[in-house]
N, C-alpha and C positions, 0 to 999 in steps of 0.2 A: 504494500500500500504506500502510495506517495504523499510526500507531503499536504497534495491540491486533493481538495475534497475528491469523490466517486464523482463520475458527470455522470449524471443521471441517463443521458440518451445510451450511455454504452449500459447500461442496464437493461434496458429494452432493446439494445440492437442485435437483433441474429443473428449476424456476419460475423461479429465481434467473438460471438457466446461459440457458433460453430467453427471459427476457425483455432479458440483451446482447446488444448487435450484437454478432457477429461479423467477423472478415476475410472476406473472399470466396474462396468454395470457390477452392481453386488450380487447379481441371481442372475445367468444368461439363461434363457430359454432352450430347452431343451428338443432336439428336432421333432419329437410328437407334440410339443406345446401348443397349446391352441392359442390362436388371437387375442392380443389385448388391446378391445375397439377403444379409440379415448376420442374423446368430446372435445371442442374447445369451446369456452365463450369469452369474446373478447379476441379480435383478431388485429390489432394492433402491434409493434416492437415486441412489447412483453409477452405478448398472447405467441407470437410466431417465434418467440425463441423461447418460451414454455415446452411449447407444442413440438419445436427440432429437439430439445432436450431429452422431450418422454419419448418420440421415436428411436432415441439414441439409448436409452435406458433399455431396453429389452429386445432381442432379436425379434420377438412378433410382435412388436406394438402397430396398429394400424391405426392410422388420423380416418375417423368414419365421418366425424359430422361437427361443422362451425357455427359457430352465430355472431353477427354485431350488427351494430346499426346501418353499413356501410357496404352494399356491394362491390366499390370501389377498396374496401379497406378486404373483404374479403378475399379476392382475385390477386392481390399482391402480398397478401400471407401464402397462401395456396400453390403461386409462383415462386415466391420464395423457399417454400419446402419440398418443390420439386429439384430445388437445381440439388439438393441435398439429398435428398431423400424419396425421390421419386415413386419407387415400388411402396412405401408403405402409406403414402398418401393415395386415399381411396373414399374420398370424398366425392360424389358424384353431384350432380347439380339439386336433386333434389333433398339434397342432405347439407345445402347454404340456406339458414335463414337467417332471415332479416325482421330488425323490430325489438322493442323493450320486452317483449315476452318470447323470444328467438330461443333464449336460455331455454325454456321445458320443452319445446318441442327439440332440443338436443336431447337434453333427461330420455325423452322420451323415443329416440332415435334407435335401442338398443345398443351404445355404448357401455361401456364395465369401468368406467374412470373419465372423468371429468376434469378440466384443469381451466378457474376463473382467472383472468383476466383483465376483467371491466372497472373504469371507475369505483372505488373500494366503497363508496355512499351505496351500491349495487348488493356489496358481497354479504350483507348478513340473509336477506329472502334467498340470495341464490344458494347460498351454504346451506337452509335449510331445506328446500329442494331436494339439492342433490342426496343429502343423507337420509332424508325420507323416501328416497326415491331406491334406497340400498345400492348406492356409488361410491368407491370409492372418487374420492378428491385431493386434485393438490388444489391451495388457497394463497393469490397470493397475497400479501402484505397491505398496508393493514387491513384488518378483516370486518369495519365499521369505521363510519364517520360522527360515531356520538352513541352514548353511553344504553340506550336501548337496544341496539343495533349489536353492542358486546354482550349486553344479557341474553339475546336471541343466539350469539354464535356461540352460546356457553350451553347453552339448552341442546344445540344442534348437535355442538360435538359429546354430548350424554346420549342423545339419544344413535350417534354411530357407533358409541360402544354398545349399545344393546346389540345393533344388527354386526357386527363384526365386520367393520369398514375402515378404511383406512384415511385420516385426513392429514397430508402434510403442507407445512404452510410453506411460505417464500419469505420467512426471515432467513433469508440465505449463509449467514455470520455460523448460526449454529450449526450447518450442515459442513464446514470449513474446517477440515481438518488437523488444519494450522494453527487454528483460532480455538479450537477445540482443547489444543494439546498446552495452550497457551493456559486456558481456563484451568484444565486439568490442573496445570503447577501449580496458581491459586489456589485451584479447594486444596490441594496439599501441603498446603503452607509456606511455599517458595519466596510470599512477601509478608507472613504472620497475619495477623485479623484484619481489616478491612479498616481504613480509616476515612478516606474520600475517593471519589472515583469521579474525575472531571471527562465531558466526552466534547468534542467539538464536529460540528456539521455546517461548517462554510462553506458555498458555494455559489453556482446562479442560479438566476431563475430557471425554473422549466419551462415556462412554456408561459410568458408573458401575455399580457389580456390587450388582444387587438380593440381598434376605436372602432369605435359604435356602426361610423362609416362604412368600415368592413363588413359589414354582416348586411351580406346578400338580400334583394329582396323577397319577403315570405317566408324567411326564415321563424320559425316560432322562437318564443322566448325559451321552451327548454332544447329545444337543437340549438339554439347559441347558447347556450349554457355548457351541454355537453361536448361542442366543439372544441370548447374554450376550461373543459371540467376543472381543471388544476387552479382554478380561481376560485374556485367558490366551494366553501365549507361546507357546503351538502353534499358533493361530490366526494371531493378527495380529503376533507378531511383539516384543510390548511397544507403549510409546509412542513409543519414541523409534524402532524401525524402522517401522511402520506410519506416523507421523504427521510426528515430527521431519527421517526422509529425505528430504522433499524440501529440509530447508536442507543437511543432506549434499550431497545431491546437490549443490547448488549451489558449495558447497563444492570437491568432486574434481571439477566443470567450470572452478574457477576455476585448478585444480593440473594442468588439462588432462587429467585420469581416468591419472594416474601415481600408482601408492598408495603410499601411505607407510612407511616403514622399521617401525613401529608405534603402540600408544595407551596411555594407562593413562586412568582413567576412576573417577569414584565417582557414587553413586547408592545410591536405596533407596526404600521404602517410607514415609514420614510420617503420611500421613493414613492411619490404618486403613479395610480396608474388608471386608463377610462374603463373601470367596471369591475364589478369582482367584488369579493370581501373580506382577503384570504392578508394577516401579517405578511411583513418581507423578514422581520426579526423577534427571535425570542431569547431569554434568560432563564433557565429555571431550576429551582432548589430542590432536590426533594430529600423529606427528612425520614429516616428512618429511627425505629424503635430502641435500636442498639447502638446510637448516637452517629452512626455514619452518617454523611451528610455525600450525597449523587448530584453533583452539576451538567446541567447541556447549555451549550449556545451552539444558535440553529441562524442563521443569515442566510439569506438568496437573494444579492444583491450584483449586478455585475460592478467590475474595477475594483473588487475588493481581493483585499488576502484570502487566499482559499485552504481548507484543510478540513481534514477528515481524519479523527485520530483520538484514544482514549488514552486517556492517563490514570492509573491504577495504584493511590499508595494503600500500603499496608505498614504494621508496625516495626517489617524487618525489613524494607523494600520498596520497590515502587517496579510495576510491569509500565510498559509504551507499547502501546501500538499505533502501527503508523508512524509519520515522521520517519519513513523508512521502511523498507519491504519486508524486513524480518523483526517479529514482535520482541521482546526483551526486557528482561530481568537484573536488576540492577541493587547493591544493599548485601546484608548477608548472606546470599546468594547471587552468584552470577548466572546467566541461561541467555540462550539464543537459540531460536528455534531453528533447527540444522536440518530437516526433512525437507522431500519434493512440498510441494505445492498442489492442490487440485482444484478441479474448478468446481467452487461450493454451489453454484447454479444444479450444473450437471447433478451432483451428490445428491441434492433433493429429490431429485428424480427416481436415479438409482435405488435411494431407501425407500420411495414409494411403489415403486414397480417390483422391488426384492419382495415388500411384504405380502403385495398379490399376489405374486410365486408360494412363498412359504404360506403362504393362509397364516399369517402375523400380523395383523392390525396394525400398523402405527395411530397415535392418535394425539397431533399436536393439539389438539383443540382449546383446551385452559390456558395454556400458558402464551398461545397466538394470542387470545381475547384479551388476557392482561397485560400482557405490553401493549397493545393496540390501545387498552383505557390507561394504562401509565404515562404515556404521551398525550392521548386527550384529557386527562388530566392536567395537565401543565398548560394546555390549550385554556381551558377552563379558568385557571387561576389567572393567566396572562390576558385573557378577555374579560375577566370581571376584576383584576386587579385583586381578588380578595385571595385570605388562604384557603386551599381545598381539601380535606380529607378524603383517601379512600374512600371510606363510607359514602361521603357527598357524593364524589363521583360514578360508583358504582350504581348508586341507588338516585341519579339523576334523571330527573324527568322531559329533558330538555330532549327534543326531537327534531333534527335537521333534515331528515330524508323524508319525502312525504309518501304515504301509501299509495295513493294513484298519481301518480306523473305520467302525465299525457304527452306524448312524443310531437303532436299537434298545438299543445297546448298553453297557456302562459303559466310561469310560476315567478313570485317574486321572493329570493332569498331576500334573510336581513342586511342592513346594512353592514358596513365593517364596524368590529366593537369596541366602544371607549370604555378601557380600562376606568372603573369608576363610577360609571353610570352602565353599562350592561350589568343586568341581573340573572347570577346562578340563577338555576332551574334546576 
């Protein structure tokens, strides 16, 4: 990892995700293996390097059936996993659909695995879909845009361990072998008890909110919404849950997914921009019960200093990550992590298509929804300016995704929030 934050587009870009090795599939298919159909929905960057991911995951995975809003966005997923992967793309025309409810007539396509991709304001109805539907699922990141939407994916993923189903999500950190082996040293005492754990997530914007002028005419108000989703906290969540979460994340795996007592948080708007409601910066504390005290700063501003990188002390120690390719241990202990590298994308996969093999459940479900609410947490505090407790949060009544969003339709989000005068819910 470099010094400059992750750019987000090489997250989403296939080209990118397919031209690394990968780790080798954990379970190859064996030559009587029968098919594993997988679904996509969400055919976008992330959706089309998902979807070459799980093809690459298993010698019989077959792409059977897509969905998004976007005929155009379909045909150039579909293109693009031919030039890779031809023979197991088997998608035929009546197997693209199109539309806000595209997603269950995939469900219902007879695929055996499913992989979301859509705007994460999307993923809590389609998470429980799928699991109701007895699919296994990968999920990716975050898994809700506000705190109902994390009750809903906590319920879902209960109810795929009744049907013995697999969900893995796309906190990609944890599937990172490197990153894994790093954490290992901590739970083992390589830097003694945990004292603070500072993370940083500087970088640009994603995906800047065009003037009003741009938008086509007959465009409804939520097709410019969705064009433009990374602006607006119903969709994605803000920046700091859609993009910053995974240093979150990284975060409550280092606190061992124990939440904290509560946060207090600033943030706001700087750079103006025409539309949207989404911060460009955040600050926030969060306090835990054992006196550790967890820091993020989250920026998406361009011409600034960029970096993407956790700092780890402990009472004999201090781990880095980032700030360099190889993570490190520093104090009473010296360490550098000396092993290959693999690609933690791919790995996700890997462990999710292994456990269809073995008839092994994986089942990240709780601990995806609590870092997803430990970041909207912080969103929370930084938007009302006040302090939030877990409790608050979890048990928030505050609903930003509406139940019928009309693809024809108008919807007006809130404005952006003044620390101060927005009121918790």
């Amino acid at each position: 990892m470099s010094p400059s934050a992750e750019n987000p587009s090489a997250r989403r870009s296939f080209l990118k995700t397919a031209a690394i090795a990968g780790i080798p599939a954990l379970l190859r298919g064996a030559p009587d293996s029968k098919p594993i159909k997988v679904g996509l929905v969400g055919c976008g960057g992330r959706g089309t390097g998902a979807a070459a991911q799980a093809l690459k995951a298993d010698d019989f995975a077959e792409l059977h059936a897509v969905a998004d809003i976007s005929q155009e966005r379909v045909d150039a997923c579909l293109a693009t996993l031919k030039r890779v992967a031809e023979p197991k793309v088997k998608v035929g025309p009546n197997n693209q659909f199109l539309g806000l409810d595209a997603y269950r007539k995939v469900i219902e396509s007879g695929v055996d695995v499913v992989l979301l991709a859509t705007p994460p304001g999307f993923r809590p109805r389609h998470v429980r879909a799928v699991v109701e539907a007895g699919k296994h699922l990968f999920c990716e990141k975050p898994v809700a845009t506000d705190a109902p939407g994390v009750r809903s994916v906590i319920e879902s993923a209960a109810i795929a361990k009744q049907k013995g189903t697999s969900i893995v999500t796309g906190f990609c950190w944890r599937y990172s072998n490197y990153i894994k082996e790093t954490f290992r040293q901590i739970e083992d005492g390589a830097i003694g008890p945990l004292v603070a754990y500072y993370a940083t997530y500087y970088t640009s914007p994603v995906k800047p909110m065009p003037l009003a002028s741009e938008r086509p005419e007959g465009m409804s108000d939520v097709q410019w919404q969705l064009a433009n989703w990374y602006n607006f906290s119903y969709l994605s969540g803000d920046g700091l849950v859609e993009q910053a979460v995974h240093s979150v994340d990284k975060l409550a795996w280092a606190m061992r997914d124990a939440p904290p007592v509560g946060c207090v948080a600033t943030g706001g708007r700087q750079i103006p921009q025409p539309g949207g409601n989404i911060f460009d910066h955040f600050n926030i504390n969060y306090e835990y019960a054992n006196g550790v005290r967890c820091f993020l700063g989250c920026r998406q501003q361009v011409n600034c200093y960029n970096e993407n990188s956790d700092y780890i002390l402990g009472t004999k120690g201090a781990c880095t990550i980032g700030r360099g390719p190889i993570p490190r241990i520093t104090g009473e202990k010296t360490w550098r992590y000396e092993g290959a590298k693999y690609d933690m994308y791919q790995a996700e996969h890997d462990a999710l298509f292994a456990s269809i093999r073995k008839g092994a459940p994986i089942n990240d479900g709780v601990w995806m929804a609590n870092s997803t609410l430990l970041a909207i947490m912080g969103r929370m505090a930084a938007y009302t300016g006040q302090q939030i407790t877990w409790e608050q949060a979890m048990n928030s009544q505050e609903k930003l995704f509406p139940d019928d969003l009309d693809w024809n339709g108008t919807f007006a989000p809130p404005p952006t929030p003044q620390p101060g005068i927005t009121k918790f819910l």
